[in-house]
C-alpha positions, 0 to 999 in steps of 0.5 A: 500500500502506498501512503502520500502525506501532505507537504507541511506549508513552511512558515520559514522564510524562504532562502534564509539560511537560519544559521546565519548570523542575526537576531530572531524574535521567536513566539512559541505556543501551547498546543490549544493556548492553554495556560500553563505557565502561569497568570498574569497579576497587576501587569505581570507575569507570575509563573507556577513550576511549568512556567519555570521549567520554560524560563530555566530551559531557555536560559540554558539554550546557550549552554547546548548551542555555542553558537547564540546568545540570548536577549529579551524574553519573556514567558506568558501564560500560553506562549514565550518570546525570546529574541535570539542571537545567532553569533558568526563563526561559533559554530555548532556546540554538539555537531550531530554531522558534517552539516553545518546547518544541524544548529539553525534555528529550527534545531535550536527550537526543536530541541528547546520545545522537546526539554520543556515538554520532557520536563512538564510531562514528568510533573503533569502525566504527559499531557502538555504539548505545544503546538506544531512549528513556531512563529520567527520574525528575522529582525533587522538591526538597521533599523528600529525592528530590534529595539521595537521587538524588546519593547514588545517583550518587556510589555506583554504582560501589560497588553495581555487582555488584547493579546491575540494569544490570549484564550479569551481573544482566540477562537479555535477551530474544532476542539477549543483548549478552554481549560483553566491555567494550571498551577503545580 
């Protein structure tokens, strides 16, 4: 029998080589934003043990790839935003091959997304998951996008009840993640 799957729409931006030195605004989301990491109190977040485990793990992420240093980030209830800096001629921490593109982007975040999810799932009996790929933005640095990008990090907490991540401004189709945050 012979099986076809669908080709995967790719969100990366094409011809960008993502182990190519610069910075990289990242949004990574739960699967259904459900609210696992915490709440938002007076304008600010206030993580519960998911939400540290997602702090700890990305602070950690240069530890594992040499070749980043990391920037503003911050972790919301449902999502995270970092900024990350891919730094020239470092190369990869671990090479996995020959490949030298085994450590871009997709690599850092793949192998960031796997820790946090081994991490919870030992804490809540395998049931958190993010949801499928993340949302990259390659920012420029010649102009005010890197500064824009940190501004919008530092004061997510404080714009959370418009935010388009927010399960009550969200509408999803099918099986809705309606289920209150979770504190562990």
């Amino acid at each position: 029998m012979t099986y076809t799957f669908k080709s995967r729409k790719t969100i990366r931006l094409k011809n960008h080589d993502y182990s190519k030195q610069g910075y990289y605004h990242v949004t990574i989301c739960t699967y259904n934003h459900l609210e696992t990491f915490g709440i938002i109190e007076n304008n600010k977040m206030a993580l519960n043990q998911c939400g540290e485990i997602v702090k700890n793990a990305w602070l950690d992420l240069p530890n594992h790839h040499k070749n980043i240093e990391l920037d503003e980030f911050i972790v919301m209830p449902n999502h995270i935003h970092g900024i990350i800096n891919v730094v020239a001629g470092a190369g990869p921490a671990r090479p996995s091959n020959k490949n030298t593109k085994n450590n871009n982007l997709s690599i850092i975040i793949g192998s960031y997304k796997s820790t946090v999810t081994k991490q919870i799932n030992k804490l809540n009996n395998n049931s958190f998951k993010w949801q499928r790929s993340f949302h990259d933005e390659v920012i420029r640095t010649s102009n005010r996008s890197l500064y824009n990008s940190r501004h919008y990090i530092v004061n997510n907490p404080a714009t959370w009840d418009n935010d388009e991540n927010n399960i009550k401004n969200y509408s999803v189709k099918g099986e809705a993640g309606l289920a209150p945050a979770t504190t562990f």
